[in-house]
N, C-alpha and C positions, 0 to 999 in steps of 0.2 A: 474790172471784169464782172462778167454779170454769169452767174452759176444758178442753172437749175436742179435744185434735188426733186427726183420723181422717182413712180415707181408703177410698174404696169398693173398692181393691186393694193387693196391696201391691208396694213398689218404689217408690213415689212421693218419698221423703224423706221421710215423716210423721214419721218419727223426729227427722231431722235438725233439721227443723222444730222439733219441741217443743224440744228438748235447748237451742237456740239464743235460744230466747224466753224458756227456763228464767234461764239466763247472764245475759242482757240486763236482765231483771227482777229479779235479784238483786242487781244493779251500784248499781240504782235508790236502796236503801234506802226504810226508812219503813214496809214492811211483809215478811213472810215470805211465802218462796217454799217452796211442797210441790211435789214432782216426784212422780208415781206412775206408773209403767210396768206399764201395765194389759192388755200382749199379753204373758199370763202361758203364751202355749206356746212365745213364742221372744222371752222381754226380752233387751233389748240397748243400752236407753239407758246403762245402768253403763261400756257401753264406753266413752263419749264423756264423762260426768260424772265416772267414777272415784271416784265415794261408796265410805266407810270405813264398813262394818255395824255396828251394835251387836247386835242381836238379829236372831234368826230361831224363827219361830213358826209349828207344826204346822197347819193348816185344815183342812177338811172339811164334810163332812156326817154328821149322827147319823142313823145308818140304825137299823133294830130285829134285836133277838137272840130266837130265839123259844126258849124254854123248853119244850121238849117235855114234862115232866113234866107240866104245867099245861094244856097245850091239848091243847082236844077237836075240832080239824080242822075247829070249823062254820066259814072260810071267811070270816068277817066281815070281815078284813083284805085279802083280796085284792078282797073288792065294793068297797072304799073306796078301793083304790088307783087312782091317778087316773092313773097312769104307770106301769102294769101290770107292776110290780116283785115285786108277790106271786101265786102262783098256788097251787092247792091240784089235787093231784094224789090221787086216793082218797082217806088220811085223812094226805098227807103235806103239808105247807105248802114249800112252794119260793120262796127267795130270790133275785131278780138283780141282787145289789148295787150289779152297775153303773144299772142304772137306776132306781135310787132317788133321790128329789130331797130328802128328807129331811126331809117335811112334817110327820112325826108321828102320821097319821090314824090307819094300823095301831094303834100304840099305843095312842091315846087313845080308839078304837074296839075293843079287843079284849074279849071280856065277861070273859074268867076271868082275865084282868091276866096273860097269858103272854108280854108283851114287854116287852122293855128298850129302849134305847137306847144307843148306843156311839159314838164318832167315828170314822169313816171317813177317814182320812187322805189329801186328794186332792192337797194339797200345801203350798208355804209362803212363806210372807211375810215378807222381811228388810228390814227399817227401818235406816237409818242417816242422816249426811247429806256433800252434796259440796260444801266449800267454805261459803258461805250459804245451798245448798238443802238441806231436808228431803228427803231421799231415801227409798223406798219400791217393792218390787218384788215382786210373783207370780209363781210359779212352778210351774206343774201339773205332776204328777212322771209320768213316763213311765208310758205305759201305760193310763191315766186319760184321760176323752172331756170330762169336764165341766170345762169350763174359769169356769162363773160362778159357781158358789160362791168359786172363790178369789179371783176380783174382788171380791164381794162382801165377802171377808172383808178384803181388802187397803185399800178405801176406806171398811171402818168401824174399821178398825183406825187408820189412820194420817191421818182424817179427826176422830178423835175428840179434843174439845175444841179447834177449828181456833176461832180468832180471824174473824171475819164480813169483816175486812179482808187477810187471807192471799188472794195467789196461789195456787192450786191448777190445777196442769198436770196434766190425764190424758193421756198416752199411749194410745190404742186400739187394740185387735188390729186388723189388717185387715180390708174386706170387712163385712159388713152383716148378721149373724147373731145370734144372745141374747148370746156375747160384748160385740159390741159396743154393743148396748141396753142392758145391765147398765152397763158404762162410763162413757153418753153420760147416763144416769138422773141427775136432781139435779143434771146441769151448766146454766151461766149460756150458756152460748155455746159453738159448734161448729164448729170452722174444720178447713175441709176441703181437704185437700191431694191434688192432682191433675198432667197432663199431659196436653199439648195432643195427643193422638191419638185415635182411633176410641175404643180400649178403655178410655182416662182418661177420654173422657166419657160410657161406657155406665155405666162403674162409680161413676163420680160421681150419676147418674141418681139411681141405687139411692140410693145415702148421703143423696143430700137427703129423698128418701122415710121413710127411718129419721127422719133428724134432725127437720126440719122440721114434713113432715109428719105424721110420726106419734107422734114426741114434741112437738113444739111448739115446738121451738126455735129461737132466729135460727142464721143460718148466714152465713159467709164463706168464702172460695176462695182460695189461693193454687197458684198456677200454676208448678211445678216445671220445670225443662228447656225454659221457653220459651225460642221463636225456632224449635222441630223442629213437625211434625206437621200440624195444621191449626187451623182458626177455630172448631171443632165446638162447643167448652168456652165461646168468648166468646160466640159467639151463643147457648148453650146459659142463659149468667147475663145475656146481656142480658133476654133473653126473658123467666125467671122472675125477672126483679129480684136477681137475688143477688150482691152488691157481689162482686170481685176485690179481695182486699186486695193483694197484694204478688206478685211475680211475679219468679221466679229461671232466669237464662238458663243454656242447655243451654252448659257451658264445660267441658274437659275439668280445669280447676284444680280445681273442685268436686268432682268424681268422684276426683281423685285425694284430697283433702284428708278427702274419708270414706272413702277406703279407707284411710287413715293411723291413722283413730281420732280426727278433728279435728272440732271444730263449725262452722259457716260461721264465725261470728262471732271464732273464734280464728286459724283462717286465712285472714280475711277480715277486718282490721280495721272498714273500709268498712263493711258490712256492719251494724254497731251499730245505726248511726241509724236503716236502714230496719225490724229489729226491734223498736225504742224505736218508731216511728210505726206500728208493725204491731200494738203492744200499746194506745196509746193510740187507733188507731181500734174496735180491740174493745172498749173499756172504754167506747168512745161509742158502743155498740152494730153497729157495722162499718158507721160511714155511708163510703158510696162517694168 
C-alpha cells in the first residue's frame, strides 16, 4: 500500500503524523516499511527517524547543448518547445535552463542533429534506513525552482522493485501545487492532516480538490490541535462524507515533545494504539 500524508498548508504536523505511523508500522512486522520524504525543499522527517545514509545520488533533468557548429538557426526547436525554454534571437538560439522540463522534443526535433543532451543537476536523493524503516529523502539544491523532477526521481528510485505488500509512507510538500500531485500520483490513499480553524479548513478545501477530486483518490482527515478553533473542518467532512480518522488534542506536551526531535508515539507511549487503529482503518479504506 502506498500512503500519502499531506496537508493543504503547512504547520499542521503532517510530518509528525507520518514519521509516527512510520514507527508504529514497523513495530508490526510481516511486511517492510519505505519512509519517503517527498517536501524535498525543506525535508525534515530525518530529524525524528535519524536514518544512517548509504548512498546519495546526483537527479535532474537532461536539458539540450546546442552545438553551434552544426546549427543553422531554422528555429525548429524553439516551435516545439512547449515551455518556452528555447528562443531564437536572429540567427542565435537561446537557452533558459531553468525552464526546461527536459522532455527532449528539441532534440529529437532538430533536423541537422545539433543537440545533445546533458544532466542538469537539480538535486539528490539519499537512500538509507532507520531502524526497520527504508528510509529515503529529496533534496532540491538551492537555487533551483523545480522541485518535481526530484520527486520524481526519489520515488522511482527508492520504489523500485518494492514488494506489492510493503508500506510505503510518502511525506508531502505542503500546499496543493505540481509538488504535491507528483507525490500523491500512484498512491492507494491520502490522509490529510489539518486544524480546526478558518485557514485549516480553507486549505483543506483545496487538498481534497487535488486529492480526490482530481486525482481520484480516497481520502481521510486527521484533525491536529483539536479542542482550539471551530466546528468549520467537521461540518466541512460531515458534509462531503470524508471520514475523520483520528484527532490529536491542542496540548502543550506535544509541542514541546516535537520541538525536542520526538515522535508522538515515543513520547507518548499511549499513543501506539491509536496509530495501530489509525493504520488499520486506512488499510480498510478509511471507514468512519
Amino acid at each position: 500500500m502506498i500512503l500519502a500524508v499531506a496537508s493543504g498548508k503547512g504547520g499542521t504536523g503532517k510530518t509528525s503524523i507520518a514519521v509516527s505511523l512510520a514507527q508504529v508500522a514497523s513495530e508490526r512486522g510481516g511486511r517492510r516499511v519505505r519512509f519517503l520524504d517527498c517536501d524535498v525543499e525543506a525535508p525534515n522527517a530525518a530529524i525524528f527517524l535519524d536514518p544512517r545514509f548509504g548512498t546519495s545520488t546526483d537527479v535532474g533533468v537532461l536539458v539540450p547543448v546546442i552545438d553551434e557548429g552544426r546549427c543553422n538557426a531554422c528555429g525548429r526547436c524553439a516551435e516545439v518547445c512547449a515551455y518556452n525554454a528555447i528562443t531564437l534571437i536572429g540567427k542565435k538560439v537561446l537557452l533558459f535552463e531553468d525552464l526546461c522540463h527536459g522532455c527532449g522534443s528539441c532534440t529529437r526535433n532538430c533536423p541537422e542533429e545539433a543537440m545533445r543532451e546533458e544532466l542538469s543537476v537539480l538535486g539528490t536523493v539519499k537512500e538509507g534506513e532507520a531502524g526497520d524503516i527504508d528510509f529515503a529523502q529529496g533534496t532540491l539544491h538551492i537555487g533551483h525552482a523545480m522541485a518535481t523532477p526530484v520527486i520524481r526521481a526519489l520515488k522511482e528510485r527508492a520504489l523500485a522493485g518494492r514488494n506489492g505488500e510493503d508500506l510505503v509512507i510518502l511525506d508531502a510538500p505542503p500546499g496543493t501545487a505540481c509538488p504535491v500531485v507528483e507525490t500523491m500520483r500512484h498512491a492507494d490513499y491520502v490522509l490529510l492532516v489539518t486544524e480546526p480553524t478558518p485557514f485549516g479548513l480553507h486549505d483543506l478545501v483545496q487538498a481534497v480538490e487535488v486529492a480526490r477530486d482530481a486525482l481520484g483518490l480516497p481520502v481521510g482527515v486527521v484533525i491536529n490541535r483539536d479542542g482550539d478553533g471551530d466546528h468549520g473542518v467537521d461540518d466541512y467532512c460531515h458534509d462531503e462524507e470524508i471520514p475523520i480518522l483520528m484527532r490529536i488534542p491542542l496540548d502543550r506536551k506535544v509541542a514541546e515533545a516535537y520541538s525536542e526531535g520526538r515522535t508522538l508515539v515515543q513520547a507518548f507511549p499511549e499513543y501506539r494504539s491509536l496509530f495501530r487503529d489509525l493504520l488499520e482503518r486506512i488499510a480498510g479504506g478509511g471507514a468512519k
